[in-house]
N, C-alpha and C positions, 0 to 999 in steps of 0.2 A: 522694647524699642519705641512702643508710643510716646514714652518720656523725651527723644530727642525732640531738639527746636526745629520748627520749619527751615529753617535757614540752611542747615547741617544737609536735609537730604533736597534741598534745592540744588546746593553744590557738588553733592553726590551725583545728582541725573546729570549736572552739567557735566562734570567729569569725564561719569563713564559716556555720557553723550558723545563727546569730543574726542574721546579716543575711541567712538567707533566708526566716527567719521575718518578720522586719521589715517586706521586702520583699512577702512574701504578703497580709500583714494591711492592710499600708498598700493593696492592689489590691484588696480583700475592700470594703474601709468605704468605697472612693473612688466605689463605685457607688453613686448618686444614683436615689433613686426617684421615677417621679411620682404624685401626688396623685390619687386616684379621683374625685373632684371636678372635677378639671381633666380627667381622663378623658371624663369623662359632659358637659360641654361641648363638646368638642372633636367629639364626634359630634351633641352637638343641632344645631351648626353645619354639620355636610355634607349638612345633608338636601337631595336632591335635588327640585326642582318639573318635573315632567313636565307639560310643555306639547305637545299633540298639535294 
């Protein structure tokens, strides 16, 4: 492999460089938040009734 040109694994690092930015960004934004709204219902709804 020493025989290739500089140039070949410049464009190599850029590459795989760029798709691992890609990759990270795309894992960054794919997380989905929820709503504090839907928060604050979801607990008015577990209230428990203590029947003794």
């Amino acid at each position: 492999m020493p025989q290739m040109m500089p140039l070949s694994w410049l464009i190599l690092f850029i590459s795989f460089s760029t798709i691992f930015v890609l990759f990270n960004t795309m894992n960054y934004f794919s997380f989905t938040q929820t709503n504090k709204k839907m928060q604050k219902k979801i607990k008015l709804t577990k209230k428990t009734n203590w029947k003794w």
